[in-house]
Each structure stands twice: as C-alpha cells, then as structure tokens.
N, C-alpha and C positions, 0 to 999 in steps of 0.2 A: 623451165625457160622463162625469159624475163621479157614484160612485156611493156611497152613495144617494141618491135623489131626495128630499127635501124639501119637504116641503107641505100644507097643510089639508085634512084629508079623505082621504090616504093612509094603507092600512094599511100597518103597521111595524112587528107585534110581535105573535107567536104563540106558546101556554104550551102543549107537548104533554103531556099525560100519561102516565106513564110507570109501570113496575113496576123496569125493569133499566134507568136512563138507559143505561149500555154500551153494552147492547144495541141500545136505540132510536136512539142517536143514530150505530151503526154500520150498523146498514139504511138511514140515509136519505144515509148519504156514500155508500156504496154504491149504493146506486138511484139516486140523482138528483145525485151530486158534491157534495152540501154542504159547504161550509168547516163543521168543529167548533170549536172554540173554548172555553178556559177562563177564565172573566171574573174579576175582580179579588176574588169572594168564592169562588172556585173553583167554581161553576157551569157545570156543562158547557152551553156554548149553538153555534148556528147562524147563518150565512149563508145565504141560499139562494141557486141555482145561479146566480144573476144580480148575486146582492151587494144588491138593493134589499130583504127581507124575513127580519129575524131572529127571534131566540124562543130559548127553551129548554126543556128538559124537567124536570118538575114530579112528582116523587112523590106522594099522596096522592088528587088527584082519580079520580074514575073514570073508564074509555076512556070518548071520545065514540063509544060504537057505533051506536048509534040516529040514521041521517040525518035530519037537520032541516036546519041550517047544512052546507053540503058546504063545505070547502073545496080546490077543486082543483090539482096541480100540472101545468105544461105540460112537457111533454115533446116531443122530435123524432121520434121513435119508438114510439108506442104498442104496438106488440106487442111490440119490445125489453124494451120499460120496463114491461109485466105478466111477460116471463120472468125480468128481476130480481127484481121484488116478490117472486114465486113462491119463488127462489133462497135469497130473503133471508129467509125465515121469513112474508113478509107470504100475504093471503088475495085471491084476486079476489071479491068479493061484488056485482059487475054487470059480467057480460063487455063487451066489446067487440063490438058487433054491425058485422059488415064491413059491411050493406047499408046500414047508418043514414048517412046526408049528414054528422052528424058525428062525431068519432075520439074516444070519452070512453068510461070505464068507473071503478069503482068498487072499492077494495080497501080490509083493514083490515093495520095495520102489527102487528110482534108482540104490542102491551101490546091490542089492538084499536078500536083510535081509525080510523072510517072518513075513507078522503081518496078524494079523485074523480085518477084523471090526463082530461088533452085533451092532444089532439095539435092545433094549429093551422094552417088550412089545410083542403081536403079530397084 
C-alpha cells in the first residue's frame, strides 16, 4: 500500500502549537517515531508514525489544554508509551485505568497541548 492515502473526507494535516518547536518536535520523534522534516520554507514539520498524517508546529497560538476536540495517538504499548511521555517532559493528565475494556489515557506534551494515546485491541 502507498502511503498516503488520498481521499475526501480524510484528515491530513495537523498545526501543533508550540513554545520551543525543538523541543516539541523532539518529544514526539521520541515518543511516538515521528519522521521530522524541514519543508521548502524551512519549517520544521511531521510524518506521523504511519506516513498517513502530517503537520507542523506553530509558534504563537496557545496550547490546546482545555479538552474539547481530543485528538488521539495509537500506540502498541500503552504503558510503554505513558513511561516515554513521562521521560520526554510530557504530563499524564488521565491515567490509564487497567480495569476499563479500553487501553486510552490522556497527556499534555511540553508546550501543553492535550493528546489522548489508545492502544487498539483489548
């Protein structure tokens, strides 16, 4: 399969907010393998860990910390993948409940822009 997919209706493109891009776009290669990348206006931007959803990161706005819109990343590993956040500067701001049916919990990354991980599967 050829990646990205292409299509109506698929999202494609995600603007993180940021204080220190560096910084931020060094926690999320680190946590989750992101490809980094410097675009043709030198813009540090993203792959994500699958090659179908990019973005960059955006000085000025404010973190998205206030959950309204979660946007989640999948992980294999859900407990792995909160001892990274942890490592990496980020925050758990909704544990991981082992008894819950399913594997999700809530973090904010250094600048504080809250992301959900799931682990898929139970």
């Amino acid at each position: 399969m050829k990646h990205p997919t292409f299509g109506n209706g698929k999202i494609c493109y995600i603007e993180i907010p940021a204080d220190d891009i560096q910084r931020s776009s060094a926690f999320y290669k680190n946590v989750f393998g992101w490809k980094i990348r410097t675009d043709h206006q030198k813009h540090i931007s993203f792959d994500d860990g699958v090659g179908e959803v990019s973005g960059m990161w955006v000085i000025g706005p404010k973190p998205a910390a206030e959950p309204g819109l979660v946007i989640s990343i999948m992980v294999n590993d859900i407990e792995a993948s909160i001892a990274l956040v942890i490592a990496h500067g980020g925050t758990i701001v909704l544990p991981y409940n082992k008894n819950s049916s399913m594997k999700v919990a809530r973090f904010t990354d250094p600048f504080g822009n809250v992301f959900g991980l799931y682990q898929h599967g139970g």
